[in-house]
N, C-alpha and C positions, 0 to 999 in steps of 0.2 A: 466643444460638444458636451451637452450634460444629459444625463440620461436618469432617469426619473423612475426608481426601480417599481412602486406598483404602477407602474402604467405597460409594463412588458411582461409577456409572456413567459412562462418557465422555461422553454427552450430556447429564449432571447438573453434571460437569466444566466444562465447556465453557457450558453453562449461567450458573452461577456466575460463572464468570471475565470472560466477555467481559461480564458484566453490571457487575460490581466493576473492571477494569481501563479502564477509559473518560472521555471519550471519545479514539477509536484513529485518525489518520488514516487515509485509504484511497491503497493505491496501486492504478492500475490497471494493471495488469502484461502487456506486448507480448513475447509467444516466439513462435520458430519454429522447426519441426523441420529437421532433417539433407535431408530431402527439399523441405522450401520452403512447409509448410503455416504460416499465422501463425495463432496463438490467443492473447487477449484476456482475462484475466480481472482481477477483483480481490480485494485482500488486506487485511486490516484489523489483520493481524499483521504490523505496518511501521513502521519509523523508522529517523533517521539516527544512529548512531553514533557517526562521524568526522569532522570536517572538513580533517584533514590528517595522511591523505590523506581524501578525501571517501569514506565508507562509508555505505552502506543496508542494510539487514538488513530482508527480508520472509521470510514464511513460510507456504508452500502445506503444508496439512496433510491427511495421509491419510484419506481418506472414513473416516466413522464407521460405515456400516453393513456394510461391506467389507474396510476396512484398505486398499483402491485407491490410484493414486496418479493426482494429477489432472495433464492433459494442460503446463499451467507447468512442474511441474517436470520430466516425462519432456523436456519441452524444453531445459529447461536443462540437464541431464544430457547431451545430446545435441550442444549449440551452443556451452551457455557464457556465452550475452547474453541482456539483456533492458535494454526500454525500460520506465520508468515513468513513468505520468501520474499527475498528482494531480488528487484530486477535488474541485469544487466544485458550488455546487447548481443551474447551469445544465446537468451533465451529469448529475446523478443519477438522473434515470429512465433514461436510457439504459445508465449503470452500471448500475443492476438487473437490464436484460432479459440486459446481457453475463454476468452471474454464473449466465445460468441454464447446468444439468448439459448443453449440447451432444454428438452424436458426435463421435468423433475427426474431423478432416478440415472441419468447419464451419467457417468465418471468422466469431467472435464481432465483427467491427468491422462486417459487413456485416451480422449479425442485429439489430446494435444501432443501426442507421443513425451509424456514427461513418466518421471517412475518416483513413485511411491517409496518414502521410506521412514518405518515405524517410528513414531515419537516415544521418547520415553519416559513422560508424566503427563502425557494427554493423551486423550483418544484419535483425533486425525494425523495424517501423515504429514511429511513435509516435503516437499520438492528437492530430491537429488541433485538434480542438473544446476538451480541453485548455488552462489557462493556462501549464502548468508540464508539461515533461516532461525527460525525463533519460536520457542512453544509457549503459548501464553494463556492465563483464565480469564475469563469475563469477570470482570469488578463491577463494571457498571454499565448499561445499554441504554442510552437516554434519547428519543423520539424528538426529533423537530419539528414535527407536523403528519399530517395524512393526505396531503395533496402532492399530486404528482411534482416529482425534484425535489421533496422531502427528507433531509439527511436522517440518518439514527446514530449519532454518535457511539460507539464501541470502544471503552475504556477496558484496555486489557493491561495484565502485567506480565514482563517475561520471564519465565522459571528456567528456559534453558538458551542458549546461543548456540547455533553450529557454524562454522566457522569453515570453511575451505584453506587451508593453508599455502594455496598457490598465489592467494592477494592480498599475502604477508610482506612487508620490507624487511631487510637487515635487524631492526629491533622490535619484531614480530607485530607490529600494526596494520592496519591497513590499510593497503596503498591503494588511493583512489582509481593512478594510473592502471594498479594491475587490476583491478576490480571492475572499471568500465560500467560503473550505472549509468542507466540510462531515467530521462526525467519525462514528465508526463505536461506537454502545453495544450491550447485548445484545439479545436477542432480532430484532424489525424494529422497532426504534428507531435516531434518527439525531439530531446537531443541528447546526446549520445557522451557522456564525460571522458572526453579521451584528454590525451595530452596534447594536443593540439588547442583545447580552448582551458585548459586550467592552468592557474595559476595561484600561487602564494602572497597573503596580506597578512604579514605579524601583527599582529595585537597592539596598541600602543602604549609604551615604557614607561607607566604614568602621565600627570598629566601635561597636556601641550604648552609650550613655553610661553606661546604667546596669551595665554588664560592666567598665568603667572604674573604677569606682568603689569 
């Protein structure tokens, strides 16, 4: 099967891809506007880049039946910061309800029963219920396009880490087991990192013998 990507639709696109690219952590993503409104969503277009400097790259992409831009980034555009939580599958339902299309001016952490808790070198909050969250500035916000399914990549750097100490191991890391992310596939599919499907692959000891040879 080959699929021939301008000959399909953006939601054929999109489709496709988030079904083939998988699975995508989520971040849950904390803005807030110029006026002090905070909005809640998340993102499954997310990863870390950099570690030094420490870089996240998520991306809120323009409504597909519109080309609209969703209330994230007009925030960012506006502020500059955002806090991310990452998901795991103690908050997943409540991650769901936050993804729904809210008006402008809603508090998605109050629709979603999650609670609010002050950042301390940004202006939005971060999500309590959360194991991991992260406050980070806008470096750079760079546009894909203006037609609907249009990414805006969001290059942030992290200034702070919060850490939960319950999905710590023995020698204070953490342990994916206790932690339980969950990943983000296509359509309303999800899975769920538990210890039933993880497993460990050491790194290889130099190189392979039979390249040696």
């Amino acid at each position: 099967m080959i699929l021939n990507m301008p000959d399909l639709s953006a939601a054929e696109k999109q489709g496709w891809l988030l079904s083939a690219v998988a699975p995508r952590p989520i971040a849950l993503a904390s803005t807030i506007s110029r006026d002090g409104k905070v909005n809640l969503s998340p993102f499954s277009f997310f990863n870390v880049f950099s570690s030094e400097p420490p870089i996240l790259i998520f991306s809120p992409s323009r409504r597909i039946r519109d080309a609209s831009r969703k209330h994230t980034l007009i925030n960012i555009e506006e502020v500059g910061q955002v806090a991310i939580s990452i998901v795991d599958a103690s908050i997943l339902d409540q991650v769901n309800m936050a993804s729904a299309e809210y008006p402008d001016g809603v508090n998605e952490f109050t629709c979603a029963g999650f609670t609010e808790i002050k950042s301390t070198k940004i202006r939005p909050p971060f999500v309590a219920e959360s194991k991991i969250s992260m406050e980070c500035k806008v470096i750079e916000l760079k546009p894909m396009g203006r037609m609907g399914g249009a990414g805006n990549l969001i290059i942030c750097e992290v200034l702070v880490m919060h850490v939960n100490e319950s999905i710590l191991d023995e020698n204070h890391k953490i342990c994916p087991v206790k932690f339980g992310q969950v990943g983000r596939l296509g359509g309303d599919w999800y899975c769920n990192m538990d210890e039933f499907i993880l497993f460990k692959l050491p790194k290889p000891d130099g190189i392979p013998e039979k390249l040696n040879s």
